[in-house]
N, C-alpha and C positions, 0 to 999 in steps of 0.2 A: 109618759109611756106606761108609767104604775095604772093610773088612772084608765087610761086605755082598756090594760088588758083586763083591770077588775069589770069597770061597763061591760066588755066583751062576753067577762063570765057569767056577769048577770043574767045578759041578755038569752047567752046560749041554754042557761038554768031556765029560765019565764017560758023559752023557747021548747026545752024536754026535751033537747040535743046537746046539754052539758057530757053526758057521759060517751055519746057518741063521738063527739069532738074532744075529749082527752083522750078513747079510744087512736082513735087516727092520732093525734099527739104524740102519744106515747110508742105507737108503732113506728111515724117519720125517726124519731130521735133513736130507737134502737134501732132500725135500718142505718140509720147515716154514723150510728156510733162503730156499728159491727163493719159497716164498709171503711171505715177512718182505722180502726185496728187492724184490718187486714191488709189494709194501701201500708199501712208503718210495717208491719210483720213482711212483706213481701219486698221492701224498699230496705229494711235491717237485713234481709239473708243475702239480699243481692250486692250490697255494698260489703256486708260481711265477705262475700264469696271474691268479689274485687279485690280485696285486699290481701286476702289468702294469695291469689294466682298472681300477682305482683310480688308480695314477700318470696312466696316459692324463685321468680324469672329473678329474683333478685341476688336469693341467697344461692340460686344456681349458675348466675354470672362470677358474679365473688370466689368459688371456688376455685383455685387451681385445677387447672387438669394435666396431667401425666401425660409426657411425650408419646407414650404405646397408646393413649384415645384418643391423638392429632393423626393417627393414620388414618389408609382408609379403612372404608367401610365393605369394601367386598372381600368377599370370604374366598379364599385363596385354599385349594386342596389339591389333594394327586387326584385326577381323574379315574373315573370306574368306566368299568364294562355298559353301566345301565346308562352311560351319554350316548345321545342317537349317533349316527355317525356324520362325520360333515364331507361337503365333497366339496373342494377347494378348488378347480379344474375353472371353474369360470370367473 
């Protein structure tokens, strides 16, 4: 494989396309580097964020809750002037 790539650089040197092809070289390896950081960085905030909103469902099962927030949930008042009127006739 050593062997290989030294021949290869020879040949691309004899040829006067060495520096062009470490050009392309060196751009493949920081595209595919910069793409491999950002697949991790967006794969770390997502499983971070997963773990968050399970801890929260979790530590929010766990709590007690207080007989007065097992009621309901509708809001119960004296009526005002500003309710339309209803007509109950039918």
């Amino acid at each position: 494989m050593v062997v290989f790539l030294v021949v290869l650089i020879l040949l691309l040197a004899a040829l006067g396309v060495l520096g062009l092809a470490l050009k392309i070289a060196a751009a493949l390896f920081l595209g595919i580097t910069i793409a491999a950081v950002a697949f991790a960085l967006v794969g770390y905030y997502l499983v971070r964020h997963q773990l968050r909103k399970a801890q929260a469902s979790f530590s929010a099962a766990m709590t007690p809750q207080s007989s007065g927030a097992m009621g309901t949930t509708v809001e119960v008042g004296r009526p005002t002037r500003d309710d339309p009127p209803v007509d109950d006739r039918y």
